[in-house]
C-alpha positions in Angstrom: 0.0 0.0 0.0 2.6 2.2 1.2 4.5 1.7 -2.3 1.7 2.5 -4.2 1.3 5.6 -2.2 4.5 6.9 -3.5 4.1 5.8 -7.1 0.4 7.6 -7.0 2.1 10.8 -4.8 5.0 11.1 -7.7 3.0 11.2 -10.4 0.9 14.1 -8.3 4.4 16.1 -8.0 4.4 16.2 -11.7 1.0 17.5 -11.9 1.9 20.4 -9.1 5.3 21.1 -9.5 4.7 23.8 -7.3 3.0 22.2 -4.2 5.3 21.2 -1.3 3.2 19.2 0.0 2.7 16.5 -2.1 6.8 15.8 -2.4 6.7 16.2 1.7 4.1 13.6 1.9 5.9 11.3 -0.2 8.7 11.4 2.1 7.3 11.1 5.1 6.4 7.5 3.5 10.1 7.0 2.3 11.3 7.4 5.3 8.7 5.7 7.5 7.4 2.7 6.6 9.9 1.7 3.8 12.8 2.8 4.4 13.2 4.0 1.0 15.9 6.4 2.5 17.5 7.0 -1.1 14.2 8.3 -2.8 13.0 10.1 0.6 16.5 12.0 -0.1 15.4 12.3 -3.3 11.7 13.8 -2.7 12.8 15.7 0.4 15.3 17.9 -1.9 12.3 18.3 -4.2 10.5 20.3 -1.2 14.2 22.1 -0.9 14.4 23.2 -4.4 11.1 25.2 -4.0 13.2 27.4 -2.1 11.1 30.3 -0.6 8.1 29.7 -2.5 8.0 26.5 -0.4 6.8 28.8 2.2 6.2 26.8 5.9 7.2 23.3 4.3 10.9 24.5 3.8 11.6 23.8 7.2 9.9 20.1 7.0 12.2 19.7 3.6 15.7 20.3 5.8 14.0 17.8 8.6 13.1 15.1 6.0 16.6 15.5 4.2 17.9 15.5 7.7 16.3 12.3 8.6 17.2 10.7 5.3 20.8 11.2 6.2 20.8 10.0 10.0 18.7 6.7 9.1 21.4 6.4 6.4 24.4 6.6 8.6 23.3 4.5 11.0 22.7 1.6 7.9 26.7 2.6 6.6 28.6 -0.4 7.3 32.1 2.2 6.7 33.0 4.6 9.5 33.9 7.1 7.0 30.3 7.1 5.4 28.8 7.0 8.4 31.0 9.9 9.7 30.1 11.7 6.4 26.4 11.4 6.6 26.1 12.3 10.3 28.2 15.7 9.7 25.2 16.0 6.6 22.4 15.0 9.3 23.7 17.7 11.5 24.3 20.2 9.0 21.0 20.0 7.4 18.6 19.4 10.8 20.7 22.5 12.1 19.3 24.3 8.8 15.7 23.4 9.3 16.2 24.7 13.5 17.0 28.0 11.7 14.0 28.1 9.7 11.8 27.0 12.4 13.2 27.9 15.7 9.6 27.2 17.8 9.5 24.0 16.0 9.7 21.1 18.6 10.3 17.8 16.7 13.0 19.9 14.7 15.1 20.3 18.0 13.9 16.5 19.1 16.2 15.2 16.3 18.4 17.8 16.3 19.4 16.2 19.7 18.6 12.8 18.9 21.5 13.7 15.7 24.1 14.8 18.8 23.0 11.6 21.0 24.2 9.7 17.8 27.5 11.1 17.5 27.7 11.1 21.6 28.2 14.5 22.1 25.5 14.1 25.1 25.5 17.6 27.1 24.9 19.3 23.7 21.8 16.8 22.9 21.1 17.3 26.7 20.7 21.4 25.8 19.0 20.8 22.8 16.4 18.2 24.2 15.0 20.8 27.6 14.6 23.2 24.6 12.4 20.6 23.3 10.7 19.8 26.1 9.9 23.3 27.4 8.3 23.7 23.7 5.9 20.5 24.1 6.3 18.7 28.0 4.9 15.5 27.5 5.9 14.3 23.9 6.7 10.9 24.3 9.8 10.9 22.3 11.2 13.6 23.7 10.9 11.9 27.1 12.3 9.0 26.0 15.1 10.4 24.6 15.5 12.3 27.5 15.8 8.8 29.6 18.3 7.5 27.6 20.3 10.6 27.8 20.2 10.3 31.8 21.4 6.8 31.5 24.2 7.8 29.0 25.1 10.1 31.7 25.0 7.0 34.0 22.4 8.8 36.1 19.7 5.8 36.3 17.5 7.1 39.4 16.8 10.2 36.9 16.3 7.7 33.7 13.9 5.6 35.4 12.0 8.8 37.2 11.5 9.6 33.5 10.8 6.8 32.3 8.2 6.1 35.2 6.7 9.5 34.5 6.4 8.8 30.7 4.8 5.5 31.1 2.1 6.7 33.3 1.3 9.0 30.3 1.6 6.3 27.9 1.0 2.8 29.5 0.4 1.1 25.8 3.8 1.7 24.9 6.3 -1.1 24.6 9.0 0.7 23.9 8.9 2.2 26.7 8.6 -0.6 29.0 11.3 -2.1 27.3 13.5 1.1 28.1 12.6 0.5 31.7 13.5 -3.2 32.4 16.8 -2.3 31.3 17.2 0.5 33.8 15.9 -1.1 36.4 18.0 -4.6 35.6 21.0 -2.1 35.9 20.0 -0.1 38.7 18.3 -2.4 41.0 18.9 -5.8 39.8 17.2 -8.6 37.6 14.5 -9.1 40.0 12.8 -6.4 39.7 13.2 -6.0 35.7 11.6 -9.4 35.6 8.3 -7.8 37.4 8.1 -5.4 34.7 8.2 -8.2 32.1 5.3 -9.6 34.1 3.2 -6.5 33.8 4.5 -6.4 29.9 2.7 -9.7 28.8 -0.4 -8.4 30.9 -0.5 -5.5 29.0 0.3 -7.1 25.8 -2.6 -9.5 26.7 -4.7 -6.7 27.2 -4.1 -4.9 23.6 -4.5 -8.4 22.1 -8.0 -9.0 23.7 -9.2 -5.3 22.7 -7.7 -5.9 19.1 -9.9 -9.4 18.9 -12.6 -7.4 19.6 -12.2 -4.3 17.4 -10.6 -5.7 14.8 -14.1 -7.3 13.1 -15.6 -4.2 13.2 -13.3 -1.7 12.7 -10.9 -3.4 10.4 -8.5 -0.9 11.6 -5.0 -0.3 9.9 -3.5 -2.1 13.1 -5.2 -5.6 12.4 -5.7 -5.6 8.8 -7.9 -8.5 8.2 -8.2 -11.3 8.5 -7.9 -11.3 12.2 -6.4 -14.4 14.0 -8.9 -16.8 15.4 -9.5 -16.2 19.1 -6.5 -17.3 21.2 -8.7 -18.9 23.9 -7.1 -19.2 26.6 -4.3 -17.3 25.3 -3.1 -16.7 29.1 0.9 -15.5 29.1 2.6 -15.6 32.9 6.3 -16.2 33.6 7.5 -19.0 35.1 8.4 -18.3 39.0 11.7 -19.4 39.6 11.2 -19.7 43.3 8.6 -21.8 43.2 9.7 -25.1 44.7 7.1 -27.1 42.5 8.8 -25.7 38.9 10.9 -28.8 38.4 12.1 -29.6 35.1 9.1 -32.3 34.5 6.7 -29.0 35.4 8.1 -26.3 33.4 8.8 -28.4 29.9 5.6 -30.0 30.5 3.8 -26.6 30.8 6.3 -24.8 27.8 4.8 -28.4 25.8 1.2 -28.2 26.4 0.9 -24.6 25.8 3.3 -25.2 23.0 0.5 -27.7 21.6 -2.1 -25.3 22.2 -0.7 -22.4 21.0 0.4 -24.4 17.7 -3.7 -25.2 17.9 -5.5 -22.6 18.0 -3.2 -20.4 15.9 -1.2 -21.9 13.3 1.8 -19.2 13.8 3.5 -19.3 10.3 0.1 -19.5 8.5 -0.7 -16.6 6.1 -3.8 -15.5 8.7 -0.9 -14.1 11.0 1.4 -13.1 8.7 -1.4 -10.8 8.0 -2.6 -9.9 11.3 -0.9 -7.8 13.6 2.5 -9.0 12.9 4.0 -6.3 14.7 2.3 -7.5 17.9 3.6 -10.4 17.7 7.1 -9.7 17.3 6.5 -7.8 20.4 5.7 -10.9 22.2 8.5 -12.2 21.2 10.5 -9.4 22.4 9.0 -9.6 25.9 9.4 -13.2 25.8 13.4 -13.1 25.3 14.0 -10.1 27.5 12.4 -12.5 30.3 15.1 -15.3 28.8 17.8 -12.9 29.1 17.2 -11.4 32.7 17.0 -15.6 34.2 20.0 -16.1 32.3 21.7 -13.4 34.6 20.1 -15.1 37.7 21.4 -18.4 36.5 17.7 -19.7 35.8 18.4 -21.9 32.7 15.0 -23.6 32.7 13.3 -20.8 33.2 15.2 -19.1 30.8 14.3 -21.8 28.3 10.9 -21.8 29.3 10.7 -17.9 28.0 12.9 -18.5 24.8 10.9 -21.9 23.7 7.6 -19.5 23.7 9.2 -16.9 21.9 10.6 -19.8 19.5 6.8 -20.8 19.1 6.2 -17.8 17.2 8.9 -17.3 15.3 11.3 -20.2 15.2 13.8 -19.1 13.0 14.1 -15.6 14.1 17.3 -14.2 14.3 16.6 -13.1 18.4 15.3 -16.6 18.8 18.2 -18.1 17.8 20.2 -16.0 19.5 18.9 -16.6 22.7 19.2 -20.3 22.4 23.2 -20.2 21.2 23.6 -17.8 24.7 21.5 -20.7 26.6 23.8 -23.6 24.9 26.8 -21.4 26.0 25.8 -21.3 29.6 25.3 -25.0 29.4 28.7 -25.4 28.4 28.0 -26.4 25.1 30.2 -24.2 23.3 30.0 -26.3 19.4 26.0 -26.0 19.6 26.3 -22.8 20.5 28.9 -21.8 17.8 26.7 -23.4 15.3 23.5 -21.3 16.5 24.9 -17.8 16.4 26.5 -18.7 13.1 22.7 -19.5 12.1 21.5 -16.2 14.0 24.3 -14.4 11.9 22.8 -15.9 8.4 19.1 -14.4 9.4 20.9 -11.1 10.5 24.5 -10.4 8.8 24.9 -7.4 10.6 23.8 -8.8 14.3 26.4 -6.6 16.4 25.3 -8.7 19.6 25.4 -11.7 17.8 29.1 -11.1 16.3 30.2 -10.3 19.7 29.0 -13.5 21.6 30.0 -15.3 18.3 33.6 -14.0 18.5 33.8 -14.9 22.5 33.2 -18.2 21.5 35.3 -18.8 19.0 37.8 -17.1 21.2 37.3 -19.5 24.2 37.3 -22.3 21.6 40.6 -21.6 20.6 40.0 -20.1 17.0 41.4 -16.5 18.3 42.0 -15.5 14.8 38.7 -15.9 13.8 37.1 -14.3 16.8 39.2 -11.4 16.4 38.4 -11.2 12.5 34.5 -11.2 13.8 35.1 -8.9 16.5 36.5 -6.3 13.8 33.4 -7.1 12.0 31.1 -6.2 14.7 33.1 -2.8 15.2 33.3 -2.1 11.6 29.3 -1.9 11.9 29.0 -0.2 14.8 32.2 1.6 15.7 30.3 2.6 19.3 29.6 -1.0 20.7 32.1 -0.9 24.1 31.4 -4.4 24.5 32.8 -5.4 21.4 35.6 -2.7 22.0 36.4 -4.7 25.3 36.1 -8.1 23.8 38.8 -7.4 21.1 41.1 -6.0 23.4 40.6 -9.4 25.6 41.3 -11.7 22.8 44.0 -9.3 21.2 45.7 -9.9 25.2 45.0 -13.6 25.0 47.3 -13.5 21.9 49.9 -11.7 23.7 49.4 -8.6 21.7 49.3 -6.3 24.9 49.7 -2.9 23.1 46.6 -3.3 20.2 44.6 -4.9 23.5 45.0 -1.7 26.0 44.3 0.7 22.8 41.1 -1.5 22.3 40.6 -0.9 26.2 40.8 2.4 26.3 38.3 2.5 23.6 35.7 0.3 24.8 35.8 3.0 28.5 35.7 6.0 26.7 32.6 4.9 24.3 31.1 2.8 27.7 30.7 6.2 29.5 28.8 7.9 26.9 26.6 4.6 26.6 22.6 4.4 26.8 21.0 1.5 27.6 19.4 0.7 25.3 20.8 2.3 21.8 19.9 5.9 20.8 18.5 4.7 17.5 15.3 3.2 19.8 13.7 6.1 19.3 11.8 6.5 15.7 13.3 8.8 13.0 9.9 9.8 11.3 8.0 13.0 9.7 
């Protein structure tokens, strides 16, 4: 649909030449649900080239182009193309600010662009601008939690993030935001009662989307809509509980495996055409539980959460993941070799998945390798710390002590600008 959109919104362009709006609109669909950065780019300088008789929508022109480039950096696999395109995103976002100085989202990415390239005060001074303009925009607060937690000042980031979620409990991205703070700042415990309150509140959307969706046929559930989930009930397994053997829990992840493979047949064409963004959400909540028993030690219960997430989508790339982490924490460092390198196929440019991946291969011996993968990883995203610190460790383990403390150095300079969760959570959209 979107596709069409453009193809139908071009051929308006060449019927107004003169109306910005119709180029602007096609951007906004470039850059939103496509990801057609290279002909957003291409519609957004359309709006530019109006000039002044582009009136108001000269502004939205320098944001859209800004966008375009930002979205493109952060898809450059070479640090010099992604250097070049975030001085562009700067540049031009800093262009549009000029134009429209009262404009809020303009300053939002504006600071969201100086996040990017870690210069965090600046996006700090940028972002109050923001909010003063429009208090309670949920981006801005959510940038403004990640910013706190770059600053590694978590009881601010999670007041934030509290703040924001009472004004917008439907949002996942949110909640996801906030078991990560909280599994920093106050342990996995707690985290995993926020996961709770997630699959409650995805259950909740899911029950009012069964019930809507017939009626309404809304743009969120484009029909068909999935048979009802009866008994569709999502808790987490409670690792405290003296009665969750191993017989209870893998009997429990089977039958409601069964059922769930019942009453919805996941990879049929009904679901792909439901709400698939809802589901993948699931799956999210599901493997953030995985992770957070993992750091407890709770390797049932960890593959409790990541067999349902598997009974969505088996061969997801987080799925897979999450089982090569669970095999590695069994010991079971071949199997788990063999699953990231499976992850890696789904996802090439995995950075979390490269880094466990070259870990591996570096406790199996293969340091070469790992440190070949590890380069990989940076080369993608020349920010990760962890995968900073991880080639300096292997680097060490092949006696190569100078390359490893450079590596070190880097990993705790880029770790104390670090969010998180990564800046580029936050949606780049018109």
């Amino acid at each position: 649909q979107s596709a069409y959109a453009v193809s139908v919104l071009k051929e308006c362009a060449k019927l107004r030449p003169t109306d910005p709006t119709v180029p602007l609109l096609a951007a906004k669909v470039c850059i939103g649900s496509l990801h057609w950065l290279e002909e957003g780019e291409h519609f957004a300088k359309m709006v530019i080239d109006l000039g002044e008789d582009a009136g108001e929508s000269l502004a939205k022109g320098y944001l859209a182009l800004g966008l375009t480039y930002s979205l493109q950096a952060t898809d450059a696999t070479l640090k010099s193309t992604q250097d070049e395109l975030n001085k562009k995103a700067l540049q031009t976002l800093e262009r549009a600010r000029g134009l429209a100085p009262e404009d809020h989202q303009i300053i939002l990415y504006l600071s969201l662009q100086l996040a990017l390239v870690r210069q965090i005060s600046d996006a700090m001074d940028h972002l109050q601008e923001a909010l003063q303009l429009c208090k309670d925009d949920m981006n801005s607060l959510h940038l403004l939690a990640l910013l706190f937690s770059a600053q590694k000042h978590y009881q601010h980031a999670l007041d934030v993030i509290n703040m924001a979620v009472v004004e917008y409990p439907e949002s996942f991205s949110l909640l996801f935001t906030k078991v990560k703070l909280e599994w920093i700042h106050k342990g996995p415990e707690e985290a995993l009662v926020t996961c709770r309150h997630m699959l409650q509140m995805w259950q909740m959307v899911y029950n009012v989307l069964q019930h809507s969706g017939s009626e309404k046929g809304s743009s969120v559930t484009e029909t068909p809509v999935i048979k009802k989930h009866n008994g569709l009930h999502l808790t987490l397994p409670d690792a405290h509980d003296t009665d969750s053997g191993s017989q209870r829990a893998s009997s429990l992840a089977a039958s409601r495996l069964e059922q769930a493979m019942s009453e919805i047949t996941m990879q049929s064409s009904t679901m792909k055409q439901g709400p698939v963004k809802l589901w993948t959400t699931l799956e999210q909540i599901w493997l953030q539980a995985a992770e957070l028993f993992l750091e407890q030690q709770h390797l049932k219960e960890a593959g409790f959460c990541t067999q349902e997430a598997a009974s969505l989508f088996p061969t997801s790339h987080a799925v897979l993941y999450m089982r090569g982490r669970l095999a590695e924490m069994k010991g079971n460092l071949e199997e788990a070799k063999q699953l990231y390198d499976e992850a890696l196929t789904v996802n090439p440019a995995g950075v979390e998945i490269m880094h466990s991946l070259g870990l591996v291969l570096s406790r199996l011996g293969r340091r070469e390798l790992a440190q070949k993968v590890l380069r990989d990883a940076i080369r993608i995203q020349t920010t990760s710390h962890i995968a900073w610190n991880s080639l300096g460790e292997v680097l060490q383990a092949q006696g190569k002590n100078e390359a490893a403390i450079e590596c070190f150095l880097t990993a705790l300079d880029l770790e104390s600008s670090s969010p998180v969760i990564p800046f580029t959570v936050i949606p780049r959209e018109l």
